[in-house]
N, C-alpha and C positions, 0 to 999 in steps of 0.2 A: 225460640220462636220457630213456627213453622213455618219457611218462606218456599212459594212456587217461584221461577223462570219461564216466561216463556222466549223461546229463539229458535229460528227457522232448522239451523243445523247447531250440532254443539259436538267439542273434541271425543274423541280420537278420531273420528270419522269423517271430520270436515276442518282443516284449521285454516283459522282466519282471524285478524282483527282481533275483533269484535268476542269470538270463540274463548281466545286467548283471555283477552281481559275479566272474560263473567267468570271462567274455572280460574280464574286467580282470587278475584272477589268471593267466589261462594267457597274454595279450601278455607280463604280466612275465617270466614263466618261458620263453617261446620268446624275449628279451632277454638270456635269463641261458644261453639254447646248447639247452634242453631241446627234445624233440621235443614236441607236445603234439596230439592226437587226440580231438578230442569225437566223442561217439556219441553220435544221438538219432532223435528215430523223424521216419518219410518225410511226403514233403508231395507232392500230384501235381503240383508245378511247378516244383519241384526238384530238382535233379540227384543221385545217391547219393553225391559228392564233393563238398568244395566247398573252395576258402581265404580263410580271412579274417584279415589282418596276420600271417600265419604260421602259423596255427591249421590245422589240417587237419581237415574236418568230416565225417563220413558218415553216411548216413541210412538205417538199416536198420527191419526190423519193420514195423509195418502204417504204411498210408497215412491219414494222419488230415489232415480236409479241413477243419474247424473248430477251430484250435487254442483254446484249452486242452480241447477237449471229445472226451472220449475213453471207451470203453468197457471192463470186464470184460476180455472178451475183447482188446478193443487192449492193453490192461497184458500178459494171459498172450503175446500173440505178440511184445509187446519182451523180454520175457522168456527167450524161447527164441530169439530175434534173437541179445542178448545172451549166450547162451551158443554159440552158434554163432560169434559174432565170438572170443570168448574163446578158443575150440577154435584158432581158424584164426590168430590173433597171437599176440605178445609181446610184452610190456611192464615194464616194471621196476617202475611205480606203479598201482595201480589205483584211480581215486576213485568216487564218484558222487553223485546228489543223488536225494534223493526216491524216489521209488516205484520207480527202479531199483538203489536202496542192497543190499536181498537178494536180488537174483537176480547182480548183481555178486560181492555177498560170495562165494556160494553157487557160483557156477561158477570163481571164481578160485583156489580151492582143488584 
């Protein structure tokens, strides 16, 4: 299956939680054959692609230079990131965490 993620920051660049838990969940599942694609927002020393243990990462929406700290307005432009990625893939699963859970729901309709 091809399953997307979305989540605000995701490893090596932000560990947390939450971080920890999805790259443990998604090594399993790219183990088990699954495609698996996290989406999360940009870093400016970061590349828009990235892999890690199979994980395919991309970094869309605004450039947030302090992570966890983020504004308003950076939530609305992942938002619209995220529906723009949506537009342009496919996917069999769509997950996410946090503050990008209804704009996921919302445009995977």
């Amino acid at each position: 299956m091809n399953i997307v993620w979305f989540i605000d920051f995701f490893l090596p660049h932000y560990q947390g939680g939450g971080q920890v838990r999805l790259h443990e969940l998604a090594k399993r599942l790219v183990k088990k054959g699954h495609a698996i694609t996290i989406v999360t927002m940009q870093h400016p020393t970061i590349p828009d692609t990235e892999y890690l243990d199979g994980i395919t990462i991309k970094h869309i929406g605004p450039v947030i230079t302090q992570p966890p700290q983020r504004t308003i307005a950076d939530f609305l432009k992942f938002f619209h990131a995220i529906k723009k990625h949506l537009r342009n893939s496919q996917y069999d699963i769509i997950c996410a965490e946090g503050a990008s859970l209804f704009p996921a729901y919302l445009f995977s309709k």
